[in-house]
N, C-alpha and C positions, 0 to 999 in steps of 0.2 A: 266478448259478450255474446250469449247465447239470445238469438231476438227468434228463434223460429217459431213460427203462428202456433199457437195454440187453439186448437179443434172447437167450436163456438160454444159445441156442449159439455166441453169442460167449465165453460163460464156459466154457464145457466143458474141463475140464482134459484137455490133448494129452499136448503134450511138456512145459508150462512147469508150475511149483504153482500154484497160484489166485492168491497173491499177485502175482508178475510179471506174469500175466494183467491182473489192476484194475492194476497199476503203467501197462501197455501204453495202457490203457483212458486213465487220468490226465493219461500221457504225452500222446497225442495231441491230451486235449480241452487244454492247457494249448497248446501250439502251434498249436492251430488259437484259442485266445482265448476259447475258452468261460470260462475260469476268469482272470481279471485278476490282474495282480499285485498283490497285500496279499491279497488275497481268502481265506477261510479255506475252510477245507477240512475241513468240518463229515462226523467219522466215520460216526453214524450216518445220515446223510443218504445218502451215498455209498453207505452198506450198505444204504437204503431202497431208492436207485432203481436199485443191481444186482442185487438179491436175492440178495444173500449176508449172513451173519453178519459182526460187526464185527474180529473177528479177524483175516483174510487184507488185512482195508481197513486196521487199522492195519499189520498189517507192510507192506503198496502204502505208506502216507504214509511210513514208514521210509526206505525206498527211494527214493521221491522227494525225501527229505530230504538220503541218500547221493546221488544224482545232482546236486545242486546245484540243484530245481527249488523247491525248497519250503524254508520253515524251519520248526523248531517253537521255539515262544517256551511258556515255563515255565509252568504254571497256564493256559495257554489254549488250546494246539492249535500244531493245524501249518496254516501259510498259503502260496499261491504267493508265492516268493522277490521282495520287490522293492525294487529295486537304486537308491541314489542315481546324479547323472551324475558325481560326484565318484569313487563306488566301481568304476564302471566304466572311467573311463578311467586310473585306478591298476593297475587288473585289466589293462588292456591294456597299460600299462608292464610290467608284471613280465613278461607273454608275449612281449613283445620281446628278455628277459634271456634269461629258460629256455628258449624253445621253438628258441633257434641254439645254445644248448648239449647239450642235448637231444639233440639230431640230429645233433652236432659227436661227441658219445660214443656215441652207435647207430652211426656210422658207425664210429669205431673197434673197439666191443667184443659189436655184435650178435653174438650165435649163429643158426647158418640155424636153427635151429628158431623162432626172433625172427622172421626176415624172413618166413620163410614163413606166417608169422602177419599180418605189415602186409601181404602180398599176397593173403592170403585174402578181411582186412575189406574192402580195396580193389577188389578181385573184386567181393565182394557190396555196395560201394558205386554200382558203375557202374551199372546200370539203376535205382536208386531218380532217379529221376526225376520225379514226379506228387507235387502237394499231399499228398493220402491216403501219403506213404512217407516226411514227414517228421520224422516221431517217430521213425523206425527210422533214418534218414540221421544224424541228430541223434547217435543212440546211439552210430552206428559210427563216427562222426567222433570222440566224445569216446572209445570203444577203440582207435582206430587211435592217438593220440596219447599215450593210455596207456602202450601198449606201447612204443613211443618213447622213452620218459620210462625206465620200467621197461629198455630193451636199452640205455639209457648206465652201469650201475651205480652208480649213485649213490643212496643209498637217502634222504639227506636231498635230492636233489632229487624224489625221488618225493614227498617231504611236503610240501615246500610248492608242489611244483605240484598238488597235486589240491588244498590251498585254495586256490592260484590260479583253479584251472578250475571248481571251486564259487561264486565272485566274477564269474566272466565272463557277458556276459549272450548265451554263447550261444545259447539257448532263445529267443532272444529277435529274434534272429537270423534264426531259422527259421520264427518267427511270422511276422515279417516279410513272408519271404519266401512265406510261405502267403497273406497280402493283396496282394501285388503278383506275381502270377501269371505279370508277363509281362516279370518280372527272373529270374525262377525257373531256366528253361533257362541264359542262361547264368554266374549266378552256381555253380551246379552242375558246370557244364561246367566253370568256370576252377578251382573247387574242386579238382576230382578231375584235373587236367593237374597241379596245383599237388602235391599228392599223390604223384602217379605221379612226376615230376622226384624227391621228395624222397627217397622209397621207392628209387629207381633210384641216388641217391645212397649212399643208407645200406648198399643190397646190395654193391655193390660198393668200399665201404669207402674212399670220397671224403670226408673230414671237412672240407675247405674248401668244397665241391660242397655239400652237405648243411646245412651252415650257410648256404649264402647261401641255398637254397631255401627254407629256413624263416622265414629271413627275411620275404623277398618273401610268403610264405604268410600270414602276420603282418601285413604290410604289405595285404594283400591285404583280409583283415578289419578293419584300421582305417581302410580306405575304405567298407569296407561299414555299420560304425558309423555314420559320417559322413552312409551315404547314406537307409540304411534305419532306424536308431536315431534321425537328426535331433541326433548330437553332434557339437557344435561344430566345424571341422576344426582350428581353432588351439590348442585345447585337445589334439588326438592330436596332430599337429604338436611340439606342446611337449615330448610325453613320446618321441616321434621323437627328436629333437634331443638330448635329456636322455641318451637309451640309446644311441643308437646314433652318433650326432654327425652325424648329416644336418644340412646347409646351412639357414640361416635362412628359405631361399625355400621349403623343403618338398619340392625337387626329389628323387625317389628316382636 
């Protein structure tokens, strides 16, 4: 575990409470691999080498628990989230279901105050582009999707997709893509075209348009699995097939 002090004026409460701050703080060492997955996530410690009091560090472990990066297991603490390959490629089947329906009901029942919310995050997704920007990339990817989820009215599909998106090893994703520097560019690049397609669907109220981009967006990340997670491809393959009825060959 990485406990090296953090600079006081990195803590300085601005605009965010304290909490969010060490959240921020959490956030980035966990994507940059300072913190392994199982790894516990010891409070006082945390409040040792920020020099804050243990209160703002538990409500940060809170939030990182609500983010889907951490768990806490009963009588011991809260540990970085770590994920069977069985629970992730389950996680990636159900995103297959939800995230074309999703997008299938934003496009029919967004309100412009919706879209102009996915073109905001979208906005201020575009220049995160550098290692140091992917905890924040991270965030707004799992907002923009959010709201997505939230402009289809469905409130039982809100439920079980944010335990979906708690199951999925985004975060993990992003690590990734923090060690292999020179995938970075354009897995970012295809992200945010993939995006903007879908966004552009949704605006303009193309619910056929809008599901297939999502798809493909989907589809997009279960290559990425494959390439940067090291799962198996015939195991996403399988759940390919299963949801969506793609051809035995794997051919999109």
């Amino acid at each position: 575990m990485d406990l090296t002090p953090v600079p006081a004026e990195n803590l300085e409460l601005q605009r965010k409470p304290l909490k969010e701050e060490i959240f921020d703080i959490l956030h980035k060492r966990i994507i940059a691999g300072k913190y392994s997955p199982g790894e516990w996530l010891r409070q006082e410690d945390i409040a040792s080498s920020l020099r804050v009091s243990q209160t703002p560090v538990r409500e940060a472990l809170d939030l990182l628990v609500s983010a889907g990066l951490a768990e806490r297991v009963p009588f011991r603490g809260v540990r970085v989230l770590q994920l069977t390959q069985q629970e992730m490629v389950e996680a990636y089947g159900l995103r297959l279901l939800l995230e074309p329906a999703a997008a299938r009901g934003a496009a029919e029942r967004a309100a412009p105050y919706q879209i102009q919310t996915l073109n905001r995050i979208l906005e201020q997704m575009q220049p995160l582009a550098t290692l140091n920007d992917m905890s924040a990339q991270r965030q707004l990817n799992r907002e923009l999707h959010l709201v997505i989820v939230s402009a289809a009215g469905n409130a039982l599909l809100n439920k079980v997709y944010e335990m979906t998106s708690n199951a999925f090893p985004d975060w993990m994703l992003y690590e990734a893509m923090f060690h292999h520097p020179e995938m970075l560019e354009s897995c970012l690049q295809q992200e945010y075209q993939e995006h903007d397609g879908m966004l552009k669907a949704i605006a303009a109220h193309l619910p056929e348009q809008a599901t297939g981009q999502a798809l493909a967006h989907i589809l997009t990340v279960g290559r990425e699995m494959e390439t940067l997670l090291g799962i198996p491809g015939e195991l996403l393959r399988e759940k390919e097939r299963q949801y969506i009825s793609l051809p035995a060959s794997g051919k999109r």
